[in-house]
Residue, then its C-alpha position, 0 to 999 in steps of 0.5 A: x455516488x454517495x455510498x449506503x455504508x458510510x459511517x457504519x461499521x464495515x468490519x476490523x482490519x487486522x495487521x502488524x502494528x508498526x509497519x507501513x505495509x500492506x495494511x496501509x492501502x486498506x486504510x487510505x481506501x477506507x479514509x478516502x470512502x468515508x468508512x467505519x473500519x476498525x483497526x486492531x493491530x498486532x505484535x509479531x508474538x500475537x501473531x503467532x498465537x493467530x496463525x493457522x490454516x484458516x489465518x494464514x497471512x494479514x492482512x484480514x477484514x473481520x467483517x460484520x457477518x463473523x466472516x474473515x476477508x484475506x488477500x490483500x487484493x480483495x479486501x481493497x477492492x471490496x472496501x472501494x465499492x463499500x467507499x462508492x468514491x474509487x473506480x473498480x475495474x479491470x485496469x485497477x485489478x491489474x495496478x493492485x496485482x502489481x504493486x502487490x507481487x515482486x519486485x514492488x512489494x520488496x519495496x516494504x521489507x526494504x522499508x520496514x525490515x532490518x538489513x539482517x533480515x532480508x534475506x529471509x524475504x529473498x531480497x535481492x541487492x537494493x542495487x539489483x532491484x532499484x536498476x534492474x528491476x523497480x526502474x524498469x516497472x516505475x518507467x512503465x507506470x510513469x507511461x500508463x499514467x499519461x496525463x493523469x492525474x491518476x491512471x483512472x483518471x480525474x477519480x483514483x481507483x483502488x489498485x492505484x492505492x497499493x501503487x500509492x503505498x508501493x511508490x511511497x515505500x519504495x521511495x522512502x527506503x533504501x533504495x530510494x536515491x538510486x531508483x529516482x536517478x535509474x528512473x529519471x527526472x521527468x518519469x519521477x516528476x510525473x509520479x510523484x505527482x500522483x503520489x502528491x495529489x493522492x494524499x491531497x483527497x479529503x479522508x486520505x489527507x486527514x488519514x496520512x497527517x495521521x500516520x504515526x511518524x515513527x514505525x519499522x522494527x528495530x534496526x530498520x531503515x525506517x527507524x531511522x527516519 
């Protein structure tokens, strides 16, 4: 399905500049859909300029009409059906709520923070969330995946975008060593599959060679990689 909104402007996402969090599912959705969506990436200073009652969070879509979009769940479900390429349904409703609430998403504070600053996030031990916690959630997906090669199908659909980007984080973090031995062989296989053949897709691939290579804040895991 050939979507009315390709090639023009959708709006401007707003996010923190360096950081592979959730801003980054908004982006692979926009690529994958062939969307015109501007980025305007902000310092932690700028954002607390930005901060207010009406602006309490990012990321947000400044959208054509002057309306501000918030909540990340939202925005990636409005940029799949404006893209007209991912299924939108309720199993995808579901996979976004997961991968965008605990323990997931510690999986971008493990990556992007440094140590001296999780516990301001309420982090538990990477131990703790690795073993107990992220194995347990990663074993479940690798079995609602099935066959794939994604959990919709042939076709991805947006909540598999923030599975993408919470695998991915977790994964490259510190954590990622313990999660791939507590989850096994054969469920990281098949996961990881997903992750692969994700960023195989026109527009995602082009969007992910891309990516800025260095990111993180200063003293994090990811400013080591």
């Amino acid at each position: 399905m050939m979507s009315e909104a390709k090639g023009k402007c959708v709006g401007t996402l707003v996010y923190f500049g360096g950081l592979h969090s959730r801003g980054e599912p908004c982006k692979l959705i926009a690529a994958y859909g062939g969307l015109n969506m501007k980025k305007e990436l902000i310092t932690f200073e700028q954002w607390g300029k930005m901060k207010c009652k009406e602006i309490p969070y990012l990321p947000m879509i400044k959208k054509p009409d002057g309306k501000n979009m918030l909540e990340t769940e939202d925005i990636c479900k409005h940029l799949a059906i404006l893209g007209g390429k991912m299924v939108v349904d309720e199993k995808q409703a579901a996979l976004a709520k997961i991968a965008n609430g605990p323990p997931m998403i510690f999986a971008d504070p493990f990556l992007n923070v440094p140590k001296a600053m999780w516990a301001k996030y309420n982090l538990p031990s990477v131990e703790d969330w690795a073993n107990k916690q992220i194995a347990p959630l990663f074993k479940k997906l690798a079995a609602d995946l099935g066959s794939g090669p994604f959990f919709a199908g042939e076709t991805p659909g947006y909540g598999e975008a923030l599975i993408w980007n919470g695998l991915h984080n977790a994964t490259t973090g510190p954590g990622g060593k313990k999660i791939a031995d507590a989850v096994g062989e054969e469920d990281m296989k098949k996961l990881m599959a997903f992750h692969d053949k994700m960023i195989e897709l026109p527009g995602i691939k082009e969007w992910f060679a891309a990516r800025p290579s260095k990111f993180g804040m200063p003293g994090s895991h990811a400013s080591t990689l």
